[in-house]
N, CA, C and O atoms as a GROMACS GRO file, in nm:
protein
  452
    1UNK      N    1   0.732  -1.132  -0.539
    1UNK     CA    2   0.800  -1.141  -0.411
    1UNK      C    3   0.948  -1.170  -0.435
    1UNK      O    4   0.979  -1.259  -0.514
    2UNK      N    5   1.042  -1.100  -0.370
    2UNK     CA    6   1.174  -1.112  -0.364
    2UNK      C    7   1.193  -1.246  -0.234
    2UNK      O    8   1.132  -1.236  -0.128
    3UNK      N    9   1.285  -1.367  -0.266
    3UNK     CA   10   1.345  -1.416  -0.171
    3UNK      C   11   1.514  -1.378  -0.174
    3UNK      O   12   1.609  -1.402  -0.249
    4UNK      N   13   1.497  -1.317  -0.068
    4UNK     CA   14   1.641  -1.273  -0.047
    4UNK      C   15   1.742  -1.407  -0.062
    4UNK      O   16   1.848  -1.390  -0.122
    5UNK      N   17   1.714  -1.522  -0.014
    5UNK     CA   18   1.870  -1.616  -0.012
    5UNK      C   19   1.843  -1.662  -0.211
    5UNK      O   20   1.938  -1.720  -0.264
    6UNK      N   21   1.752  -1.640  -0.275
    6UNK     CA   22   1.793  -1.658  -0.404
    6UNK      C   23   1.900  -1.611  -0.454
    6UNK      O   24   1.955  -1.660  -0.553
    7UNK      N   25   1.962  -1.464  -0.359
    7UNK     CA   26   2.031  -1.358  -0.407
    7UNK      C   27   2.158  -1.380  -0.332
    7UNK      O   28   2.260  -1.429  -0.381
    8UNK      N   29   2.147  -1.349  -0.241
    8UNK     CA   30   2.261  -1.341  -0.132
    8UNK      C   31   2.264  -1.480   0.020
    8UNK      O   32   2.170  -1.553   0.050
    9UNK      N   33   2.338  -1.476   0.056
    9UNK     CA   34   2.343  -1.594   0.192
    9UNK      C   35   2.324  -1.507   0.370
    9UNK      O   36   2.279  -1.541   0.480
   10UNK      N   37   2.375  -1.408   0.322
   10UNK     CA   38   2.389  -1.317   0.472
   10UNK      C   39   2.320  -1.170   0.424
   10UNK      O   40   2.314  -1.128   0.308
   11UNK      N   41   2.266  -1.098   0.556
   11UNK     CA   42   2.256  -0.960   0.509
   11UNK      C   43   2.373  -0.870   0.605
   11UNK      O   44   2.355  -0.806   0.708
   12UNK      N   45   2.453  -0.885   0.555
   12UNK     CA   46   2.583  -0.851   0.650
   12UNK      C   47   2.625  -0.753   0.564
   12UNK      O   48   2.584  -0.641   0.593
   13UNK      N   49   2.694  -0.761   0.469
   13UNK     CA   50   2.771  -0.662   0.411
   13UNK      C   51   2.709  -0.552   0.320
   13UNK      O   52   2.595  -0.566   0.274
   14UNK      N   53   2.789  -0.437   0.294
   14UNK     CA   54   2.751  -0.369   0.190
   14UNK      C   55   2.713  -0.413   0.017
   14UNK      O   56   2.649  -0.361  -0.074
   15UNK      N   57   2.806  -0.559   0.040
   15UNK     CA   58   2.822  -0.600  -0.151
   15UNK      C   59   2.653  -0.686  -0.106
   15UNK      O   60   2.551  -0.672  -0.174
   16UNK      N   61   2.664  -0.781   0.040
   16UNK     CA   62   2.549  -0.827   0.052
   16UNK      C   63   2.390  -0.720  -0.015
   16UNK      O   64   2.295  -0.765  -0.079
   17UNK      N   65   2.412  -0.578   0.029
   17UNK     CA   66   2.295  -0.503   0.018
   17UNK      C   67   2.332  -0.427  -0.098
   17UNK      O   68   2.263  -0.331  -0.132
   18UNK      N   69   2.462  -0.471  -0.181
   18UNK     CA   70   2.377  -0.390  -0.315
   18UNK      C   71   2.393  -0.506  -0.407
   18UNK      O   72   2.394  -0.465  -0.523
   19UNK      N   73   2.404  -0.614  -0.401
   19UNK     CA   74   2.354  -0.747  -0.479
   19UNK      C   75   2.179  -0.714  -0.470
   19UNK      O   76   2.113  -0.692  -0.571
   20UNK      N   77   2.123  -0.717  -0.342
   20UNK     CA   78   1.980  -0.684  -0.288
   20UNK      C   79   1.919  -0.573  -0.369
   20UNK      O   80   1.802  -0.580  -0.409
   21UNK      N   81   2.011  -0.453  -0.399
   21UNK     CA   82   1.962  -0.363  -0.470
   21UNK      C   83   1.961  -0.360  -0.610
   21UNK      O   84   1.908  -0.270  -0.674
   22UNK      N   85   2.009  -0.442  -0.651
   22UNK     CA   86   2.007  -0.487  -0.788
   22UNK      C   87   1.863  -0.545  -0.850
   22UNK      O   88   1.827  -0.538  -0.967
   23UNK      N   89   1.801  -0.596  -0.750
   23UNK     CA   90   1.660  -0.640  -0.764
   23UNK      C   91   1.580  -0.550  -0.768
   23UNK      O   92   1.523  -0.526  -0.875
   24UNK      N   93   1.544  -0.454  -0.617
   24UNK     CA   94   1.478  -0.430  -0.566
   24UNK      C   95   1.472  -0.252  -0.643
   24UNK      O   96   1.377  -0.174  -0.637
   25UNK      N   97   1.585  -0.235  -0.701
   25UNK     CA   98   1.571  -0.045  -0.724
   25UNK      C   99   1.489  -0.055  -0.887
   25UNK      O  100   1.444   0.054  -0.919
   26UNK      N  101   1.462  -0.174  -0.997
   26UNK     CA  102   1.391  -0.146  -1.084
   26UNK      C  103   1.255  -0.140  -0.992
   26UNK      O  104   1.165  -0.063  -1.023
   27UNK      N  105   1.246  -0.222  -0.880
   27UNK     CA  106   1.085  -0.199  -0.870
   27UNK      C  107   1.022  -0.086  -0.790
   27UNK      O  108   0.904  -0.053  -0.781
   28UNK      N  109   1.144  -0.030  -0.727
   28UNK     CA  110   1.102   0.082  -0.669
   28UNK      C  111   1.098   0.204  -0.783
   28UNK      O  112   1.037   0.305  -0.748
   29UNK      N  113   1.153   0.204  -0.908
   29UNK     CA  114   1.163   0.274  -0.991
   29UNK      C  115   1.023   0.274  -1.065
   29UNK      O  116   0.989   0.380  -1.118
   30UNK      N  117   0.965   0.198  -1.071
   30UNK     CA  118   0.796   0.169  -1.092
   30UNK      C  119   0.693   0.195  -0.978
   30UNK      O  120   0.570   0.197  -0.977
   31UNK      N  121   0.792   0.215  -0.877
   31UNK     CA  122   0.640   0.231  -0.760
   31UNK      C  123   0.563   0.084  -0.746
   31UNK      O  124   0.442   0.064  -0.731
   32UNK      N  125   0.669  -0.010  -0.757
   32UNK     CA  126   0.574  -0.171  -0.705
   32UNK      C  127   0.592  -0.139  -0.587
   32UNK      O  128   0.658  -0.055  -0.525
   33UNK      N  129   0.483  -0.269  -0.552
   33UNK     CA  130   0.446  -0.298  -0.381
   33UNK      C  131   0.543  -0.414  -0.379
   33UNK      O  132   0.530  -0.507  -0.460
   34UNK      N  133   0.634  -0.412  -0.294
   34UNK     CA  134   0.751  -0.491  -0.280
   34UNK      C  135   0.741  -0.590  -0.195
   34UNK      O  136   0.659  -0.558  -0.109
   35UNK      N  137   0.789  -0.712  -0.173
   35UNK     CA  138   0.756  -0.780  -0.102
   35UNK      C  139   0.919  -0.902  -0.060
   35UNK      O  140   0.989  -0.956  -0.145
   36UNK      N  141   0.927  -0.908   0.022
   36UNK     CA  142   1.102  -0.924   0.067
   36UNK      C  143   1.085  -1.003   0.138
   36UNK      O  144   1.026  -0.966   0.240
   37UNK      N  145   1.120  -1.144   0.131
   37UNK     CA  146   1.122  -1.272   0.178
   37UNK      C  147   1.249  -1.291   0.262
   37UNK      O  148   1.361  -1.311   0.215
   38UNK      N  149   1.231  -1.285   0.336
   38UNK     CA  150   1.391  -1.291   0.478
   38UNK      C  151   1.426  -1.445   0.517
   38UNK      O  152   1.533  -1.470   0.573
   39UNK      N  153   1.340  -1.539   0.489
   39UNK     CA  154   1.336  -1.690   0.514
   39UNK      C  155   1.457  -1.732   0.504
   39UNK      O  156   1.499  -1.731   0.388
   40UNK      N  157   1.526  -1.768   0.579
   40UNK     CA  158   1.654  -1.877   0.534
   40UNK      C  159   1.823  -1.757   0.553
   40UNK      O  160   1.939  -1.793   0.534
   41UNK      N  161   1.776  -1.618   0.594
   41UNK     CA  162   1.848  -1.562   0.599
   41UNK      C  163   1.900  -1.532   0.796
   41UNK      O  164   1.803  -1.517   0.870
   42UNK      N  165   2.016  -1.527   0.851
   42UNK     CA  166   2.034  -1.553   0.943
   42UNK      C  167   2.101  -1.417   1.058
   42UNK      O  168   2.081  -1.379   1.174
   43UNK      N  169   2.181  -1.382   0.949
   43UNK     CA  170   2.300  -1.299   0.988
   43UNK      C  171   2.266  -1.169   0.935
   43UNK      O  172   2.236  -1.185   0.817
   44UNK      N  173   2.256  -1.036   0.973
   44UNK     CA  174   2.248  -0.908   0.995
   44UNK      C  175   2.326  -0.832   1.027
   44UNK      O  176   2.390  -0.856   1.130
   45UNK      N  177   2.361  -0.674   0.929
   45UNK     CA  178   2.364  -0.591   0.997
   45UNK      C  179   2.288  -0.445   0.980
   45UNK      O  180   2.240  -0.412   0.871
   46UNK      N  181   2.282  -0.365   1.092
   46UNK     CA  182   2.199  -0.229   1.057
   46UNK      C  183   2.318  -0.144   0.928
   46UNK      O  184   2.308  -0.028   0.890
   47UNK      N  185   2.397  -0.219   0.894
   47UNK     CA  186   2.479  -0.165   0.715
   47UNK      C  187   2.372  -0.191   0.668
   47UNK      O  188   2.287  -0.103   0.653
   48UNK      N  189   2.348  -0.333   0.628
   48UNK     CA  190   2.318  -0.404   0.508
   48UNK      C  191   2.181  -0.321   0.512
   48UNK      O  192   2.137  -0.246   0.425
   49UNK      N  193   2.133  -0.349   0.618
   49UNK     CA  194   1.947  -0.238   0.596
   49UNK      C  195   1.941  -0.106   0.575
   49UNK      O  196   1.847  -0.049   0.520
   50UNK      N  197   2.063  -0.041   0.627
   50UNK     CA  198   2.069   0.158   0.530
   50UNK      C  199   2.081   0.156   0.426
   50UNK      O  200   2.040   0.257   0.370
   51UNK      N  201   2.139   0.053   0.342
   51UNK     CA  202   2.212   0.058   0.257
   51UNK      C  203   2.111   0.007   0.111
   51UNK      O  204   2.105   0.063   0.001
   52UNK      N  205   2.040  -0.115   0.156
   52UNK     CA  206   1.912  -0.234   0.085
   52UNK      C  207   1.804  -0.131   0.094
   52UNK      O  208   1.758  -0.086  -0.011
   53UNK      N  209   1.745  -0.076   0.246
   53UNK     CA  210   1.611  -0.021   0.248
   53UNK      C  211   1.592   0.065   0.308
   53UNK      O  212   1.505   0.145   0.270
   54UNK      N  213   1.662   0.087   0.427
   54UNK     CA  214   1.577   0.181   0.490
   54UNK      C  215   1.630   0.350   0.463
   54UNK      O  216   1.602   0.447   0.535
   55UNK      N  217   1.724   0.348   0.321
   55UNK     CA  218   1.742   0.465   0.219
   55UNK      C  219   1.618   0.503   0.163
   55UNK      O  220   1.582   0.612   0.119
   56UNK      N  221   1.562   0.398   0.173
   56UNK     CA  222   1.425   0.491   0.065
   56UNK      C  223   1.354   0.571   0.203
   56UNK      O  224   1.335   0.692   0.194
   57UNK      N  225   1.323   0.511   0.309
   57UNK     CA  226   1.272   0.619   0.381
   57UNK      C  227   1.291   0.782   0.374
   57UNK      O  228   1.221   0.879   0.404
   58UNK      N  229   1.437   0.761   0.312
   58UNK     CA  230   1.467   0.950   0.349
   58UNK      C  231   1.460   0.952   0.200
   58UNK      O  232   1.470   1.066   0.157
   59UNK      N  233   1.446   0.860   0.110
   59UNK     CA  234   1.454   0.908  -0.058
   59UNK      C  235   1.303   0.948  -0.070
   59UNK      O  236   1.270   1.066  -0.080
   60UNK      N  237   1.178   0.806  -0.068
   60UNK     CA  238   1.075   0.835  -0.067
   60UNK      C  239   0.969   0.898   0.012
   60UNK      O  240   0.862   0.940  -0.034
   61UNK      N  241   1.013   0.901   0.156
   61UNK     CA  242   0.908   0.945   0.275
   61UNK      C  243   0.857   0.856   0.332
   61UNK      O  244   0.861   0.749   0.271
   62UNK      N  245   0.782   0.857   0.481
   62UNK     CA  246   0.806   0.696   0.534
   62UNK      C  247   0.658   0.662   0.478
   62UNK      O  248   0.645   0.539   0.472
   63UNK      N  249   0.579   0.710   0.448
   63UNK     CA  250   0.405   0.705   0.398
   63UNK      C  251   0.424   0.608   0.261
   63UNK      O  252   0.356   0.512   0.225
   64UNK      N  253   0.527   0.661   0.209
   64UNK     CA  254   0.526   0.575   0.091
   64UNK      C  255   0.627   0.517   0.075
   64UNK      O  256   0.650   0.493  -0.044
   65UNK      N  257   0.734   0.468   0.180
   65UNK     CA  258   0.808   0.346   0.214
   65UNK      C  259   0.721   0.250   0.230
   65UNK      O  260   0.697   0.165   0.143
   66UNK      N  261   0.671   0.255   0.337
   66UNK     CA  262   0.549   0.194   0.434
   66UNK      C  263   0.430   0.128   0.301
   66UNK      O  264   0.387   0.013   0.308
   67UNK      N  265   0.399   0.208   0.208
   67UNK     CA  266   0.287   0.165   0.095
   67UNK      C  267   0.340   0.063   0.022
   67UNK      O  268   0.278  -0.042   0.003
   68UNK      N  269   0.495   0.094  -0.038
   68UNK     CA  270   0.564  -0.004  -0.092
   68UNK      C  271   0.652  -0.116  -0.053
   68UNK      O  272   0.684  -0.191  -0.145
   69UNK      N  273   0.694  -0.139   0.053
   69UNK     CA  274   0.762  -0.225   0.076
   69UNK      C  275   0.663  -0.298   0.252
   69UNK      O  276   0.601  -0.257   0.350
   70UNK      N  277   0.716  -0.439   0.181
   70UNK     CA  278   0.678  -0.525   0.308
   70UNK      C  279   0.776  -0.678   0.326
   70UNK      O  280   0.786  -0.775   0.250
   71UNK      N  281   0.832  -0.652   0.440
   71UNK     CA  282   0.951  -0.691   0.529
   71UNK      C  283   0.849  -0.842   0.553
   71UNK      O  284   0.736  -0.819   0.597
   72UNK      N  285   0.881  -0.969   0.530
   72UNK     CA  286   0.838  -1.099   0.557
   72UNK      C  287   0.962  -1.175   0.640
   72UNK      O  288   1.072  -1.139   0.598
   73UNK      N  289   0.966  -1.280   0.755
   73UNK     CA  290   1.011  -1.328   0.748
   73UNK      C  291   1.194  -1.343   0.850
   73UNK      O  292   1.274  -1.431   0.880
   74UNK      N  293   1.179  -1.224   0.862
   74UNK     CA  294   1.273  -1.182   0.987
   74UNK      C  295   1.303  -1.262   1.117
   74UNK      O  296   1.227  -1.254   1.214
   75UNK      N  297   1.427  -1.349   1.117
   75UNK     CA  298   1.447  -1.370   1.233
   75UNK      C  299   1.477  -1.276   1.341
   75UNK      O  300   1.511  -1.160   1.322
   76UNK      N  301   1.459  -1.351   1.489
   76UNK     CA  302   1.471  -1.238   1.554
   76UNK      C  303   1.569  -1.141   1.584
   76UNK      O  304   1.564  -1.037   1.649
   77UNK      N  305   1.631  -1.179   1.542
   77UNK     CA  306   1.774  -1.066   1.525
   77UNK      C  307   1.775  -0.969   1.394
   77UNK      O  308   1.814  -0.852   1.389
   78UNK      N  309   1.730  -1.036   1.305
   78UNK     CA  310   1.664  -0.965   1.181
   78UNK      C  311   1.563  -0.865   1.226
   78UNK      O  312   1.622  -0.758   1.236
   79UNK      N  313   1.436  -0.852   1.258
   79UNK     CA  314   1.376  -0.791   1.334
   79UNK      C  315   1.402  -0.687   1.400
   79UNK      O  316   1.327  -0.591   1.383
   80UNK      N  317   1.538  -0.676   1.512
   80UNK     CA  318   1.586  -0.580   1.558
   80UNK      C  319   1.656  -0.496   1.529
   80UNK      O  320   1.648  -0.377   1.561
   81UNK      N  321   1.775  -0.577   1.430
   81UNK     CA  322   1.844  -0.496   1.382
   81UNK      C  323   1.778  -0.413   1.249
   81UNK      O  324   1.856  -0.325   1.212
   82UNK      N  325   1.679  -0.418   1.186
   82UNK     CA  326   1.593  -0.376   1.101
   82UNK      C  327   1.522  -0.290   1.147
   82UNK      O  328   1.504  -0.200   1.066
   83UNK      N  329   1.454  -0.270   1.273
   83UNK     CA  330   1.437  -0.194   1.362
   83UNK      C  331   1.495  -0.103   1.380
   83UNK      O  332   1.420  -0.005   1.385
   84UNK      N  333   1.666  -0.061   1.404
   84UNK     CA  334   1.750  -0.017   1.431
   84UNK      C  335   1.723   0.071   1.347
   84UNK      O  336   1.659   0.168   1.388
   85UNK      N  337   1.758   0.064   1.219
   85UNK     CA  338   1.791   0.099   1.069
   85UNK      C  339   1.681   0.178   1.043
   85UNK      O  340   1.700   0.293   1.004
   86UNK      N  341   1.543   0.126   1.061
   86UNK     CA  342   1.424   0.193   1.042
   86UNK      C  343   1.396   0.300   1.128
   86UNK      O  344   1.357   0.410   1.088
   87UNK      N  345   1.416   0.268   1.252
   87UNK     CA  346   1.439   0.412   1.333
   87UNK      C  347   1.537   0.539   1.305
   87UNK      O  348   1.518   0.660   1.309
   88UNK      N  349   1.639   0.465   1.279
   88UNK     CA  350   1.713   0.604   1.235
   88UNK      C  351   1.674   0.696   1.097
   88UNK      O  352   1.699   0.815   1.082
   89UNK      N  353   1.622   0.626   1.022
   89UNK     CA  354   1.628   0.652   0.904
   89UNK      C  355   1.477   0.741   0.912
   89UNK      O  356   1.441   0.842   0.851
   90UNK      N  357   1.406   0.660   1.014
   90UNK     CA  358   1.275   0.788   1.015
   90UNK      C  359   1.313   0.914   1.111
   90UNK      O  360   1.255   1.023   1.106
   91UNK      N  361   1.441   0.873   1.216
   91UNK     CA  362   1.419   1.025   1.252
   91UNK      C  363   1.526   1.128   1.167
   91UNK      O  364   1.537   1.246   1.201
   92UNK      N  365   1.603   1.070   1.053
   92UNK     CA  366   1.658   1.132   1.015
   92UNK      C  367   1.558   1.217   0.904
   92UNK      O  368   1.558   1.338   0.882
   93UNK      N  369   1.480   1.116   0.848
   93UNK     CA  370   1.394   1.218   0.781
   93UNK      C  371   1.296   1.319   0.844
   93UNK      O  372   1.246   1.389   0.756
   94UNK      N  373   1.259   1.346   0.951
   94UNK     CA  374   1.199   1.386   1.034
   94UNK      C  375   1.304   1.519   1.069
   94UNK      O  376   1.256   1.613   1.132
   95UNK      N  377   1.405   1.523   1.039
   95UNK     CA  378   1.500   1.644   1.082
   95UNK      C  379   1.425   1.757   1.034
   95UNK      O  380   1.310   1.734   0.996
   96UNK      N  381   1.473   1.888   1.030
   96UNK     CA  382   1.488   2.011   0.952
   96UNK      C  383   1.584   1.982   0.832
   96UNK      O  384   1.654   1.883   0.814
   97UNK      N  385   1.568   2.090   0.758
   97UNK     CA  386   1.658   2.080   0.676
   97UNK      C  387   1.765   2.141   0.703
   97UNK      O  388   1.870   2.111   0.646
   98UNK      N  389   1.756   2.252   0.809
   98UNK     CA  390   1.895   2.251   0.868
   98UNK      C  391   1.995   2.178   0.916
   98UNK      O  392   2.115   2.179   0.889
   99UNK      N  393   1.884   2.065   1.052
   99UNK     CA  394   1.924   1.988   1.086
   99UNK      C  395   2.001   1.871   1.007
   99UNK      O  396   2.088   1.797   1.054
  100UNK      N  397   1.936   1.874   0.844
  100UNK     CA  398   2.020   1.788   0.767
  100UNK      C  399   2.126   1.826   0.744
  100UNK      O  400   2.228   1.763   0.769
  101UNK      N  401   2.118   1.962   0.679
  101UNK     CA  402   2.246   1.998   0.662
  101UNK      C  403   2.381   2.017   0.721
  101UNK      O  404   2.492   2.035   0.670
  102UNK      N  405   2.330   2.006   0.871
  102UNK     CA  406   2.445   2.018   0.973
  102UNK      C  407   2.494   1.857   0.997
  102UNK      O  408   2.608   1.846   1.045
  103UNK      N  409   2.435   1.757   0.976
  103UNK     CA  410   2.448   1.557   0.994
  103UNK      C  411   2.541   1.573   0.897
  103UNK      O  412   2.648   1.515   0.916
  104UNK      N  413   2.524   1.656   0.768
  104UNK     CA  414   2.562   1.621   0.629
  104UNK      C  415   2.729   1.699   0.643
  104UNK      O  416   2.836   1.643   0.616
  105UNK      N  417   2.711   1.828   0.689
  105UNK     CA  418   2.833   1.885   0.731
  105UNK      C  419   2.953   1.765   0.829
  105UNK      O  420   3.062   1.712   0.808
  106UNK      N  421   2.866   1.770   0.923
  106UNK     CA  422   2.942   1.652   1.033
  106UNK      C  423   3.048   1.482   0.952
  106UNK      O  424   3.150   1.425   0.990
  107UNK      N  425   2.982   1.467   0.870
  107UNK     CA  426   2.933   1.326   0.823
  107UNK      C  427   3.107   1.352   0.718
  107UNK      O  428   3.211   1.288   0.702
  108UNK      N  429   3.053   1.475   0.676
  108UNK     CA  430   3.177   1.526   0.522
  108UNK      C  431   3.359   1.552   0.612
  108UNK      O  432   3.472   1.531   0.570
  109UNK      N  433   3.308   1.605   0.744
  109UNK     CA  434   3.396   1.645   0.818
  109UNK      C  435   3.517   1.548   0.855
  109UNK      O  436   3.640   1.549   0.869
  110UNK      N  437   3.387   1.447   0.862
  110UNK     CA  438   3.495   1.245   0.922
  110UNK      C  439   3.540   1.219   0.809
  110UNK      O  440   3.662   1.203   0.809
  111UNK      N  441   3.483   1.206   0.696
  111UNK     CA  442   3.520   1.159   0.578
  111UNK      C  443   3.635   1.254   0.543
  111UNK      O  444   3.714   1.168   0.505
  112UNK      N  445   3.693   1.354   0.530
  112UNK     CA  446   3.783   1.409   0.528
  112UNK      C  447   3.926   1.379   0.601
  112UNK      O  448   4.039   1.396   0.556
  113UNK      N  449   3.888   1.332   0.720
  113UNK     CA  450   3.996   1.346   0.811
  113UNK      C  451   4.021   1.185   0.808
  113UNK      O  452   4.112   1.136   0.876
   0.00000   0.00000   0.00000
């Protein structure tokens, strides 16, 4: 089991969620059943969760997101905004692949300008 405040104090930032990923990507690299202790953690954002987890949804598929990872511990703002993150991230995988390709076009377009 991962306790997140061993690691980090907030899940706010990007450095917050790849301190998080520093743990968590050897065990997804094995296919462990993950287990993510939220206790003691307060502060959120839907960054820190695209960024920590809810990437593997569109890396691994949500069948085997869902097999490997389990979310403990969420305050209620944690909860929602994790929510947030998890929704998008399943309907993004849920697109076409056109449909990706056109988010991905869009996405390159901002980043440009």
């Amino acid at each position: 089991m991962i306790k997140v405040s061993d690691y980090i104090k907030t899940g706010f930032s990007a450095n917050d969620a790849e301190q998080l990923l520093r743990i968590i990507e050897p065990m997804v690299e094995k296919s462990e059943k993950i287990q993510i202790d939220f206790s003691d953690i307060k502060i959120f954002t839907t960054l820190f969760f695209n960024i920590a987890l809810t990437k593997y949804i569109v890396q691994l598929g949500l069948e085997k997101y869902e097999e490997m990872f389990e979310i403990l511990n969420l305050s209620d703002v944690g909860k929602s905004t994790y929510q947030h993150s998890f929704d998008n991230a399943v309907e993004y995988y849920n697109l076409s692949e056109e449909q990706k390709n056109k988010q991905t076009a869009i996405l390159s377009d901002f980043d440009d300008n």
